[in-house]
C-alpha positions in Angstrom: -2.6 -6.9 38.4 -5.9 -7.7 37.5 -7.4 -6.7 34.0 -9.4 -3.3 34.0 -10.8 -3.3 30.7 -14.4 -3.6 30.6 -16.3 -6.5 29.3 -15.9 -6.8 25.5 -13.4 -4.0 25.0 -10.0 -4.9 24.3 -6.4 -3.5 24.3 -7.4 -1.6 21.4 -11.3 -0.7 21.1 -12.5 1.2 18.4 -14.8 4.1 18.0 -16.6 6.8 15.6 -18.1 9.9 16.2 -20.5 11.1 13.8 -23.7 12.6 13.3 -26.9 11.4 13.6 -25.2 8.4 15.9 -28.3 7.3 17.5 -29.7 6.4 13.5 -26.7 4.4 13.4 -26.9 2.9 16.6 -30.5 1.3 15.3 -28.9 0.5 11.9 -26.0 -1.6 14.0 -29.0 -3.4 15.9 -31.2 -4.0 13.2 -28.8 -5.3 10.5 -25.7 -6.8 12.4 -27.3 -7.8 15.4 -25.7 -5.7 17.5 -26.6 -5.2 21.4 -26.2 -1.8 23.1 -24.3 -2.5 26.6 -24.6 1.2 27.9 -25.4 4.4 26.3 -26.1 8.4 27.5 -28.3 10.6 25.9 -27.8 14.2 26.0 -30.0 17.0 25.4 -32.3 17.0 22.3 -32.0 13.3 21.6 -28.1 13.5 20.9 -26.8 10.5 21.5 -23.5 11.3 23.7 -21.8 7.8 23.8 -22.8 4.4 23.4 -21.1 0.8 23.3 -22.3 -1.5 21.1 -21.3 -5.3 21.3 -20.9 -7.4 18.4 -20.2 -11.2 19.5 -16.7 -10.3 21.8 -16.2 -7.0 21.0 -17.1 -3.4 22.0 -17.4 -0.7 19.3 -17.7 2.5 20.9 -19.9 5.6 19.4 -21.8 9.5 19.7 -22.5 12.6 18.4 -19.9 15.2 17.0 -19.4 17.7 20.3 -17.4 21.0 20.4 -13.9 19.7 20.8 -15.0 16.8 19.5 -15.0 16.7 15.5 -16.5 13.6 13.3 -14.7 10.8 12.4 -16.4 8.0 10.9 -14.3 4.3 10.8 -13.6 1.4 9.0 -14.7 -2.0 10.1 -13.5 -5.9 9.5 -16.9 -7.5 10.6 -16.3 -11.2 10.8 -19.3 -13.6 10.5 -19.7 -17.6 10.6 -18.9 -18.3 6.6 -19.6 -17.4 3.2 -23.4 -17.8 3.0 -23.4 -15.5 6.3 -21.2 -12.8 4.3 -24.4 -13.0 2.0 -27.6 -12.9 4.9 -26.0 -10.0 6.6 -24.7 -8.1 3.6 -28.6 -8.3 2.1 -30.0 -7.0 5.8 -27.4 -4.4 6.0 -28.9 -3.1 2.4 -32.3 -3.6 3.5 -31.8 -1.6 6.4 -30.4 1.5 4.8 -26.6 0.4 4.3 -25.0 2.0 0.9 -23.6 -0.5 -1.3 -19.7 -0.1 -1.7 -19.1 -3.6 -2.8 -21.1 -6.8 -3.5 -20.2 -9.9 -2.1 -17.3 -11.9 -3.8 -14.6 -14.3 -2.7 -11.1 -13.1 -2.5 -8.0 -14.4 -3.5 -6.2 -14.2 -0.1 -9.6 -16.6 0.9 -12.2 -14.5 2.4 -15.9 -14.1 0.7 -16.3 -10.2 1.7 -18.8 -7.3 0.8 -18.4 -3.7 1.5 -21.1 -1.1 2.4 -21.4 2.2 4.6 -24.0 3.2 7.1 -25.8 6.5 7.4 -22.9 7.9 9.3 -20.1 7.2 6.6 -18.8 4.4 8.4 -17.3 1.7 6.4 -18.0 -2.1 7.1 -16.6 -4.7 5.1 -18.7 -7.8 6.0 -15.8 -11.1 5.7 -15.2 -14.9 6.6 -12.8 -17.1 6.0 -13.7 -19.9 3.3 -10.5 -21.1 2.7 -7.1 -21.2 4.3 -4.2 -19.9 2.0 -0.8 -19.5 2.2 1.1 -16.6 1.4 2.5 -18.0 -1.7 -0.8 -18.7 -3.5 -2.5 -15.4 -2.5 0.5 -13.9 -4.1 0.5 -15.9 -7.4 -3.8 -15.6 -7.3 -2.8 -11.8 -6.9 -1.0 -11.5 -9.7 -3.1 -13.5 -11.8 -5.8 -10.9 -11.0 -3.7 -8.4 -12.3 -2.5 -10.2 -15.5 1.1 -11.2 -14.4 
């Protein structure tokens, strides 16, 4: 059986409804390079769905309808490396994002940062810097924690 899934989206592709969408949308563009693949406007500029693709995959997004309550998301955006954890968290401010965390390597061996969007979507901006094994993120975790 051939695969029906659109371009981009796969088995599981994610999605958020909240208002003011099409602000969103332009914040997605303009500060993670995103590309809109297809998108409906309804009446009064309401933005009624639109997919947005980020490298190789599909996020999915509109307005609140009747029926059709918000419900913001949380995101894993993966970039190239550290220093691109960095560039994007610092366009993502300068394009409106809210800062929820600054960006700081991890003991399991990502460099991540944390901000939302004008929707209350949450976006944690990560790569990988270093691979780790199980064993050391749990002793680097507990030294964290003073154990």
């Amino acid at each position: 059986m051939p695969n029906l899934r659109p371009a981009g989206c796969h088995t599981i592709t994610p999605s958020f409804i909240v208002p003011g969408a099409a602000k969103v949308v332009r914040f997605l563009e303009e500060a993670f390079g995103a590309k809109v693949v297809d998108r409906y406007d309804g009446p009064n500029g309401t933005l009624m769905h639109a997919e947005l693709l980020f490298s190789d995959s599909i996020v999915m997004c509109g307005e609140p309808m009747p029926g059709l309550e918000p419900m913001p998301a949380a995101f894993s955006f993966y970039v190239a490396d550290g220093a691109a954890v960095d560039a994007t968290f610092r366009r993502a401010v300068e394009f409106g994002a809210t800062v929820v965390n600054e960006p700081k390597d991890q003991p399991w061996g990502y460099r991540a940062a944390t901000v939302t969007d004008s929707g209350g979507n949450r976006w944690t901006i990560c790569a990988v810097i270093e691979v780790v094994t199980r064993e050391e993120i749990l002793r680097r975790m507990a030294d964290m924690m003073g154990g």
